[in-house]
PAVO-231537 format. One line per 4 residues: number of its first residue (from 0); for each residue x, y, z of C-alpha. Coordinates in nm, 3 decimals. Example, Ala and Ser with C-alpha at 12.3 -4.5 7.8 and 13.67 -1.06 7.14 Angstrom:
BEGIN
0	1.230,-0.450,0.780 ~ 1.367,-0.106,0.714
***
This chain:
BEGIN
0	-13.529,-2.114,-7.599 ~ -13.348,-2.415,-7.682 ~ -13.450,-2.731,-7.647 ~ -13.239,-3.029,-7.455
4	-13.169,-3.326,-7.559 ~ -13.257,-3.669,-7.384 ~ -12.985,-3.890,-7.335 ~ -13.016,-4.211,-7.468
8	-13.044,-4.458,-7.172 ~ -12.820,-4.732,-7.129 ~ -12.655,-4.929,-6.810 ~ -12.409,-4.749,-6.630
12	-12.186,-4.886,-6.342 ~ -12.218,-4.764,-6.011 ~ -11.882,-4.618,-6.032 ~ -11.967,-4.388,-6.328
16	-12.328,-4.301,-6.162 ~ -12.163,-3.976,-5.928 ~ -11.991,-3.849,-6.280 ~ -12.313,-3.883,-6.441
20	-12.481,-3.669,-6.129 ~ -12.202,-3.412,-6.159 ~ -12.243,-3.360,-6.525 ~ -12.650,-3.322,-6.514
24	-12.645,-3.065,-6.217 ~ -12.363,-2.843,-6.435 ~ -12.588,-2.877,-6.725 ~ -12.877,-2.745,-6.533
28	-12.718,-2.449,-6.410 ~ -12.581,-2.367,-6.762 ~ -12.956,-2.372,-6.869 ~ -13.108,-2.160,-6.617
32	-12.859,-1.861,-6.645 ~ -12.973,-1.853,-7.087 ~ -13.296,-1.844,-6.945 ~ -13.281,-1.528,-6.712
36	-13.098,-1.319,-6.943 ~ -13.309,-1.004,-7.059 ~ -13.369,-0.874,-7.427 ~ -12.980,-0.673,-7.409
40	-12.808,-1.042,-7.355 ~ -12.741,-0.923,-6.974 ~ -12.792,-1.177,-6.668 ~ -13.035,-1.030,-6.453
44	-12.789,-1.082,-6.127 ~ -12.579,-0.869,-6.238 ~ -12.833,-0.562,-6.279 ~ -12.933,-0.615,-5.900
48	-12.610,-0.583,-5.812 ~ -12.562,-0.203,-6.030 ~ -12.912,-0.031,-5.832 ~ -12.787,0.216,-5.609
52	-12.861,0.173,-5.250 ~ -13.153,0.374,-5.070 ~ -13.053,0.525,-4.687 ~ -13.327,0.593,-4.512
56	-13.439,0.982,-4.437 ~ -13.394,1.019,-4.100 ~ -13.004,0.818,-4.034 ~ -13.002,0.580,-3.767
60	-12.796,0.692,-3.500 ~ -12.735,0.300,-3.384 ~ -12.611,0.255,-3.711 ~ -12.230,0.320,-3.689
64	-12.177,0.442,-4.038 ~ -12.423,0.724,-3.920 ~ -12.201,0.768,-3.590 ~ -11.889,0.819,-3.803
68	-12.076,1.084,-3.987 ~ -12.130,1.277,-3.676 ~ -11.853,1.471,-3.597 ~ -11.884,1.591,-3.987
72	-12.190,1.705,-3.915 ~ -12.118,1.893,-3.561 ~ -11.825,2.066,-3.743 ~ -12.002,2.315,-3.918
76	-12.139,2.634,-3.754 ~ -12.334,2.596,-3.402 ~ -12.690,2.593,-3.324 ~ -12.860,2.960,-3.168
80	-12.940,2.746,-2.841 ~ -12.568,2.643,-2.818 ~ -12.441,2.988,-2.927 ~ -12.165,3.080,-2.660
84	-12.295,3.388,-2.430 ~ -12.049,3.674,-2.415 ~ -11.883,3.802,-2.090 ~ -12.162,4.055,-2.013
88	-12.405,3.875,-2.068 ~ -12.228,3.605,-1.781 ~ -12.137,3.919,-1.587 ~ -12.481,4.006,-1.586
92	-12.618,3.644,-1.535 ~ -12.331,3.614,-1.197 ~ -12.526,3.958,-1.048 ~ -12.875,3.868,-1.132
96	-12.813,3.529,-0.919 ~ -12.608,3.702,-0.645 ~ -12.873,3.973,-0.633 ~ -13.154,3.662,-0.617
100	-12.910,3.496,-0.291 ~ -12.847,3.840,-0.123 ~ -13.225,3.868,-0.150 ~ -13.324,3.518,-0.033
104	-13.073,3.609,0.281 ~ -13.241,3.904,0.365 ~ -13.566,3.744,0.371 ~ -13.470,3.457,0.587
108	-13.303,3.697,0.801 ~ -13.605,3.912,0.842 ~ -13.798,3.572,0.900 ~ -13.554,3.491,1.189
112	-13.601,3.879,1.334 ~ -14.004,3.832,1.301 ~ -13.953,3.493,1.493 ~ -13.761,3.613,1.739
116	-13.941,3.912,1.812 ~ -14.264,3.710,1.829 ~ -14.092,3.457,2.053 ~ -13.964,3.786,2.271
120	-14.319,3.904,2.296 ~ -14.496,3.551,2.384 ~ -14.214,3.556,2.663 ~ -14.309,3.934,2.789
124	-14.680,3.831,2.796 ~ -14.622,3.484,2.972 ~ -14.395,3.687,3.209 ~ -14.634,3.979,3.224
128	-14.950,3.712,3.253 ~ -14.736,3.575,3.537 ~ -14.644,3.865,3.768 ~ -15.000,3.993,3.723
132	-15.160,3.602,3.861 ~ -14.916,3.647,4.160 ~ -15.030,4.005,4.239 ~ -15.357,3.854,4.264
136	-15.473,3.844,4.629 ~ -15.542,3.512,4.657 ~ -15.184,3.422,4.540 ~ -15.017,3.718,4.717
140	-15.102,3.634,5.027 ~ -14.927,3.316,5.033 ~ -14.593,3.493,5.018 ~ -14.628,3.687,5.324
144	-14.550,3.563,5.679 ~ -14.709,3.693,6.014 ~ -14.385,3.753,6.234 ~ -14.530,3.697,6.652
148	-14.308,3.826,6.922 ~ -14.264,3.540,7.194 ~ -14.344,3.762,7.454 ~ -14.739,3.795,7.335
152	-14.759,3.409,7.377 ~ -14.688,3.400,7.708 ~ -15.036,3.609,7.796 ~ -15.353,3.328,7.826
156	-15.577,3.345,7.510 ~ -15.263,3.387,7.249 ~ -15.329,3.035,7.122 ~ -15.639,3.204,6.950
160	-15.448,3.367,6.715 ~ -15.210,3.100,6.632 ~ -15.517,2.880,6.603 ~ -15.670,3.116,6.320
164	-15.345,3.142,6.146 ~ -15.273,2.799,6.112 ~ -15.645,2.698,6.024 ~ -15.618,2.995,5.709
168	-15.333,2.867,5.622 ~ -15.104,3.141,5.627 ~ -14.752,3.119,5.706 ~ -14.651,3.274,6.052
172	-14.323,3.242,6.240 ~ -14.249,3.308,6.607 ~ -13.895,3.521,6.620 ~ -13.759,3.809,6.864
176	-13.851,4.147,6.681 ~ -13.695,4.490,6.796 ~ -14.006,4.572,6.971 ~ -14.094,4.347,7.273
180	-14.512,4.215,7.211 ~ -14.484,4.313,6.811 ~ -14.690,4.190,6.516 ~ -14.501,4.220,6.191
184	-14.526,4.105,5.884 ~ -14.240,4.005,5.537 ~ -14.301,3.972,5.168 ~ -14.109,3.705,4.959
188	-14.024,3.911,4.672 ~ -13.925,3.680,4.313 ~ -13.540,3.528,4.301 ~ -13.273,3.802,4.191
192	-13.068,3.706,3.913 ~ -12.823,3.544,4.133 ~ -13.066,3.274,4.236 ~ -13.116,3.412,4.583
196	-13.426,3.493,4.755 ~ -13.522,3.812,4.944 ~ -13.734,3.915,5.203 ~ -13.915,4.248,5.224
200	-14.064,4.376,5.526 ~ -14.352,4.573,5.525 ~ -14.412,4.932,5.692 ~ -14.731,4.781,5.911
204	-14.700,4.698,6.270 ~ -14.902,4.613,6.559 ~ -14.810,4.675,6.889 ~ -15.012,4.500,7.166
208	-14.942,4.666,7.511 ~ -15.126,4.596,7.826 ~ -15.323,4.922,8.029 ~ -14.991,5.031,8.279
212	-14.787,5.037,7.920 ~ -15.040,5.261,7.787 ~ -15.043,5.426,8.063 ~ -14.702,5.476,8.077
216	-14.685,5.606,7.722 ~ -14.967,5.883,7.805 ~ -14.738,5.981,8.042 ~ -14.451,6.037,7.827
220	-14.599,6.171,7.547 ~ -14.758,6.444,7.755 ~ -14.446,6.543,7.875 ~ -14.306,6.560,7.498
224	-14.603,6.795,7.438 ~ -14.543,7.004,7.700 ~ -14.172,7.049,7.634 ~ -14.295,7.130,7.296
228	-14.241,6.792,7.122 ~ -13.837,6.728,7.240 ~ -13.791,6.383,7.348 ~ -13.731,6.278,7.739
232	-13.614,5.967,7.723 ~ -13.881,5.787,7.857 ~ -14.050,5.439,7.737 ~ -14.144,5.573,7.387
236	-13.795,5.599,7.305 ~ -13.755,5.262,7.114 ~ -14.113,5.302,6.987 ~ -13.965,5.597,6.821
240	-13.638,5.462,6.702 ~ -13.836,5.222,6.548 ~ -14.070,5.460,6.396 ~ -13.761,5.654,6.223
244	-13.755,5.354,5.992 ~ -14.051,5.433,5.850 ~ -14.284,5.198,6.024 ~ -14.695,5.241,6.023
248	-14.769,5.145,6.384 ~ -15.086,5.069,6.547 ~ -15.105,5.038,6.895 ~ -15.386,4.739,7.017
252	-15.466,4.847,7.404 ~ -15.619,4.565,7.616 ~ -15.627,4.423,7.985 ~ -15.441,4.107,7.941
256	-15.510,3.996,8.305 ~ -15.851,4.056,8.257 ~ -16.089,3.984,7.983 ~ -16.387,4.246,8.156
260	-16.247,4.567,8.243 ~ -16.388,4.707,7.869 ~ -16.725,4.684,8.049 ~ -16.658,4.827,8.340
264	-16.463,5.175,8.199 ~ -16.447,5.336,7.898 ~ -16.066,5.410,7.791 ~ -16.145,5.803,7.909
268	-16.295,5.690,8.240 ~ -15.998,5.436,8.305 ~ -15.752,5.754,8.152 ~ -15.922,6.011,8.370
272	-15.907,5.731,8.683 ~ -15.522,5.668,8.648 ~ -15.420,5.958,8.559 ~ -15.656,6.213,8.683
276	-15.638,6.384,8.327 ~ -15.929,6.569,8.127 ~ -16.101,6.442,7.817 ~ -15.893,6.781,7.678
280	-15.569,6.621,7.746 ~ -15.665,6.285,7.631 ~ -15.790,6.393,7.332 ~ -15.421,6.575,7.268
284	-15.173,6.276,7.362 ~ -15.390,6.055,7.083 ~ -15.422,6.366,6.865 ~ -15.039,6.417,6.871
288	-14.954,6.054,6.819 ~ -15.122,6.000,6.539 ~ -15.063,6.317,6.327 ~ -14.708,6.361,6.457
292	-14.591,6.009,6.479 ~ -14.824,5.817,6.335 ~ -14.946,5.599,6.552 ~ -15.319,5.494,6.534
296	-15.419,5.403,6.926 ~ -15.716,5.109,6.941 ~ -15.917,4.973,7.239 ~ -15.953,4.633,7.202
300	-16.128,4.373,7.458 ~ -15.964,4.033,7.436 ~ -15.735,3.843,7.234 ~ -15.988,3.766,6.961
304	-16.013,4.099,6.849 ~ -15.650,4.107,6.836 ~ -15.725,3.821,6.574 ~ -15.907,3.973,6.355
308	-15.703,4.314,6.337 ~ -15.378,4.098,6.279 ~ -15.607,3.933,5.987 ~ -15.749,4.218,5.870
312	-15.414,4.350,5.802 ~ -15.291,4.030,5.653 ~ -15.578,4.061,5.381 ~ -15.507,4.431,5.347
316	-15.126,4.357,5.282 ~ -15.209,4.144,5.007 ~ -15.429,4.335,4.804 ~ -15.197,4.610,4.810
320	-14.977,4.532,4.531 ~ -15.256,4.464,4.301 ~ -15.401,4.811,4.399 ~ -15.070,4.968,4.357
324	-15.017,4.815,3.962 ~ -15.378,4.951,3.911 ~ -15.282,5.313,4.033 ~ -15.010,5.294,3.791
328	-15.232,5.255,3.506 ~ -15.303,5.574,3.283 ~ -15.675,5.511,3.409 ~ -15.656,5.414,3.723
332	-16.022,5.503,3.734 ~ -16.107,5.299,3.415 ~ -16.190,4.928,3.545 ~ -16.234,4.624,3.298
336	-16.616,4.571,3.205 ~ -16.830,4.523,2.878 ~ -16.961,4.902,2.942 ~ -16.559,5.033,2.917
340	-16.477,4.863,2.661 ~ -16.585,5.100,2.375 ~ -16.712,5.076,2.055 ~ -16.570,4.837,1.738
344	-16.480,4.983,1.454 ~ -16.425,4.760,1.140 ~ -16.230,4.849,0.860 ~ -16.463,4.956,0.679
348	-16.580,5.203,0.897 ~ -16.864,5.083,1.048 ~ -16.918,5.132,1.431 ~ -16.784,5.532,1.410
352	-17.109,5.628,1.506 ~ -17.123,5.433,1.794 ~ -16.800,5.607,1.904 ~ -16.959,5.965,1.772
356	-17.261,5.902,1.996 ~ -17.035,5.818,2.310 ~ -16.791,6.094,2.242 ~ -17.114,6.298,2.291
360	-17.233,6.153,2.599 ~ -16.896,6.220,2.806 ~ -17.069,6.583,2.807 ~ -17.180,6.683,3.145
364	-17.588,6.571,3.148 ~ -17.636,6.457,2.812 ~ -17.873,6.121,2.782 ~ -17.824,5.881,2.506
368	-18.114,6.016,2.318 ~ -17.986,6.350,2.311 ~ -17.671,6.203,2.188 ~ -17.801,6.004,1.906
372	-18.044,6.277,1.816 ~ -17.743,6.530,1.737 ~ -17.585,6.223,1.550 ~ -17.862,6.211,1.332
376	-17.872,6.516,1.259 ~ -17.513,6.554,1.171 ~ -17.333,6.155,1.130 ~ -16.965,6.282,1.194
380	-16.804,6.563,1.402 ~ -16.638,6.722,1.085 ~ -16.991,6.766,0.939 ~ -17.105,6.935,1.255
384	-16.809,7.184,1.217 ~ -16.866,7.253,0.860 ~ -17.211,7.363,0.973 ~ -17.016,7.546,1.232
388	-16.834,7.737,0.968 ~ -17.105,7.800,0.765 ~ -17.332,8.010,1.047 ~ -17.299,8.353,1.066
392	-17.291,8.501,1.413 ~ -17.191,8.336,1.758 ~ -17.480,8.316,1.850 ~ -17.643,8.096,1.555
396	-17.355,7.829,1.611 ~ -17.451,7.840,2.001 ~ -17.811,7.759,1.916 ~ -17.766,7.596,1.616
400	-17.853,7.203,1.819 ~ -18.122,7.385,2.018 ~ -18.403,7.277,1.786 ~ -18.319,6.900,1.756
404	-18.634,6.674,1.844 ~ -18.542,6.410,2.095 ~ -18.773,6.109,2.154 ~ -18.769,5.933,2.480
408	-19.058,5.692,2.606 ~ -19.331,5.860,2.354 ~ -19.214,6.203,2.499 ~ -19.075,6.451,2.248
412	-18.871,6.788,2.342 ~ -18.609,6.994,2.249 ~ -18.234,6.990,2.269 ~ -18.213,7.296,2.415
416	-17.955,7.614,2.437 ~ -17.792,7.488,2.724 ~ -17.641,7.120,2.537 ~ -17.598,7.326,2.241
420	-17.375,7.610,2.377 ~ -17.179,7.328,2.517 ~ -17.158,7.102,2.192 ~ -17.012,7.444,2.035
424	-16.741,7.488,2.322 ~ -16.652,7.187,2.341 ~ -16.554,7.159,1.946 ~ -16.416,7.500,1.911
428	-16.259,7.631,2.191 ~ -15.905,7.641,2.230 ~ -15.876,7.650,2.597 ~ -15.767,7.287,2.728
432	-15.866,7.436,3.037 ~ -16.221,7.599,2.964 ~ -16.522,7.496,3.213 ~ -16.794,7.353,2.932
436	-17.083,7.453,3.213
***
C-alpha cells in the first residue's frame, strides 16, 4: 500500500481553512477505495452488488411480488379437491338430499301422528277415568232428585221424610206428577253437544195410597179378573195409563189417619173385614198385580217406613249404573282383586308355570298340589301332549297322571284316574261342548 505524505505545516488563514477540510476528506476517500480492492483490481462494492438474490422457499403471500405471481400459478390445471363434479354426479347429489328431506318429513310426520294419538288416548282415559268416578255411587247419587207429590204433604208425619232428605243431602223437589200422592225420581244425564242439559226419569215409582184407595183398587182389579183381565174403567185406570209407559210401581199401603191400625189387623183380616173376601181371593188380586202389571203391593205402618223405602230406592237408583257398566263387561263375574289378577310373565319367560299350574286348577276339584304335582311332572302343556302322542292305547293316556305323588301336610297319595281322565279330555277333545265330569 502506499504511503501518504504529511503536509508540511504552515499558517493558513481562516478563509483557506474550509478548502483545506474539503481537500483532506476527498483525499481520504480516494485512499480507502485502493485499499478495498481485491487481488483482480475490482472494488469490493461492486461484487455485492453482482450476488444474485435468495427468495425464500415458501413465498410470502403479504409480499405483493408473490401476489402478482398468483394468478400464474392458479392458471395451470386444477387441484382433485376443486375438480368440477359432472351432472350425474349433481343429479345424484340433488336426490340423495331430497331423499334425506322427504325422509326427515316423514319422520316428523310420524312424530306428530304418535303425539297425537298419545294425546287422543290420555284424553279417552281422562274421559273414560271420568265417566267411571261419576258412575260411582257416591257421586251418582248426587245427580238424582226425589220428585214429592204435594198432595202426600198435606197428611201429618210427611215432614219426616223431607226432614231425612234434606239432612242426606239429596236433592228433592215438590212438583204435581201425573199420579196424585207419587214418589218419583230424575237423573241429570252429562250436557249434549249443544250445551244443554237433560233430564232422565227413571222407571221406579212409589205410590202411597191410604186403606179406602186400596180398597178401592181390590175392588177393581177383581172385577178385571173376573171379566178375564178387560179393563172397567174404574180407579186403576190412570194407574194403568201410567204403567203403559213403562213404569216399575210399588204401591206403599198405610192408615194415614191413624198411626195403630197395623196392630190391630193384619192386611187379610182388614181385606177379609171390608170386603168380606177369602185369603183365596186376596191372594189372586196381589198375585195378578204383580205378575200382570207389575205392581209390588207393601204394608207399611207410618210415615217413617215410607222413609226408608223412598231411601232405599234412592241408594238402589244410584248403584245401578255402576252395576249396569259391570254387566257389560266380558266378565261380569270377574271382580278386581290380587287373586284375579293372574300370573306375570316376563319376557323371558319366567312366570309360565305359574299360569300352567292355574290353567290346571280351573278343572273341576283339582287342589293346588295336584296342580303343581302334574306341573312337575310335565313343565308345559305341549310336553304333556307329546307324552300324549307317544302312549299307545286310550286307555294309557287316560291313566297316564294317575300315578303322580302329591304331598299335602306330610300326607302323600295319588293323582288318581278320575283327574287324569279329565286332564286327557280336557287337552284333546274336540267338543267345545263336552262335560269334563
Amino acid at each position: 500500500m502506499s504511503v501518504l505524505r504529511r503536509a508540511t505545516t504552515w499558517e493558513i488563514s481562516e478563509s483557506e481553512d474550509s478548502d483545506h477540510d474539503l481537500k483532506s476528506e476527498l483525499n481520504r476517500d480516494e485512499s480507502c477505495q485502493k485499499e478495498t480492492t481485491d487481488s483482480r483490481g475490482e472494488p469490493e462494492a461492486l461484487r455485492s452488488q453482482e450476488k444474485p438474490i435468495n427468495l425464500p422457499s415458501s413465498p410470502d403471500k403479504s409480499d405483493p411480488r408473490v401476489a402478482l405471481s398468483a394468478p400464474e400459478a392458479s392458471g395451470g390445471s386444477p387441484s382433485p379437491a376443486r375438480k368440477r363434479r359432472s351432472r350425474e354426479e349433481i343429479e345424484e347429489a340433488r336426490l340423495k338430499a331430497k331423499e334425506r328431506k322427504e325422509e326427515r318429513e316423514r319422520q316428523r310426520a310420524a312424530r306428530a301422528r304418535e303425539k297425537e294419538e298419545r294425546r287422543r288416548e290420555q284424553q279417552r282415559r281422562r274421559e273414560a277415568a271420568e265417566t267411571l268416578k261419576s258412575l260411582r255411587p257416591e257421586n251418582c247419587i248426587k245427580s238424582l232428585t226425589v220428585c214429592v207429590e204435594p198432595a202426600l204433604l198435606q197428611h201429618d208425619g210427611s215432614d219426616i221424610l223431607l226432614d231425612t232428605l234434606a239432612m242426606l243431602e239429596w236433592r228433592f223437589s215438590v212438583e204435581s206428577q201425573r199420579l196424585s200422592r207419587s214418589i218419583t225420581w230424575t237423573r241429570d244425564l252429562p250436557q249434549a253437544e249443544d250445551g244443554q242439559a237433560r233430564v232422565e226419569e227413571e222407571e221406579q215409582m212409589v205410590l202411597v195410597l191410604t186403606l179406602a184407595d186400596f180398597v178401592d183398587v181390590v175392588i177393581s182389579v177383581k172385577e178385571m179378573v173376573d171379566s178375564d183381565g178387560e179393563e172397567t174403567g174404574t180407579v186403576l185406570s190412570p194407574l194403568l195409563e201410567c204403567l203403559n209407559r213403562d213404569k216399575v210401581v210399588t204401591m206403599l199401603v198405610t192408615d194415614l189417619e191413624s198411626d195403630h191400625w197395623m196392630e190391630e189387623y193384619f192386611p187379610e183380616q182388614m181385606l177379609r173385614t171390608k170386603l168380606g173376601m177369602k185369603d183365596q181371593d186376596v191372594e189372586e188380586v196381589l198375585v195378578y198385580l204383580q205378575l200382570y202389571k207389575n205392581i209390588s203391593v207393601v204394608f207399611v205402618e207410618s210415615w217413617q217406613d215410607i222413609t226408608d223405602h223412598v231411601c232405599a230406592v234412592t241408594k238402589a237408583l244410584s248403584k245401578r249404573p255402576f252395576k249396569l257398566m259391570t254387566e257389560r263387561t266380558e266378565l261380569p263375574f270377574c271382580v278386581d282383586g290380587s287373586w284375579a289378577g293372574g300370573a306375570r310373565v316376563g319376557r323371558d319367560g319366567s312366570g309360565l308355570r305359574d299360569v300352567w299350574v292355574r290353567q290346571i286348577q280351573q278343572l273341576n276339584r283339582v287342589s293346588p298340589a295336584v296342580a303343581a304335582a302334574v306341573a312337575e311332572a310335565f313343565p308345559s302343556p305341549r310336553l304333556l301332549l307329546q307324552a300324549y302322542q307317544n302312549s299307545g292305547s286310550e286307555a294309557e293316556k287316560k291313566s297316564m297322571l294317575a300315578g303322580l305323588s302329591v304331598k299335602t301336610e306330610g300326607k302323600e297319595r295319588r293323582v288318581g284316574p278320575d283327574i287324569s281322565a279329565r286332564m286327557y279330555r280336557s287337552l284333546t277333545a274336540e267338543n267345545p261342548q263336552l262335560v269334563l265330569d
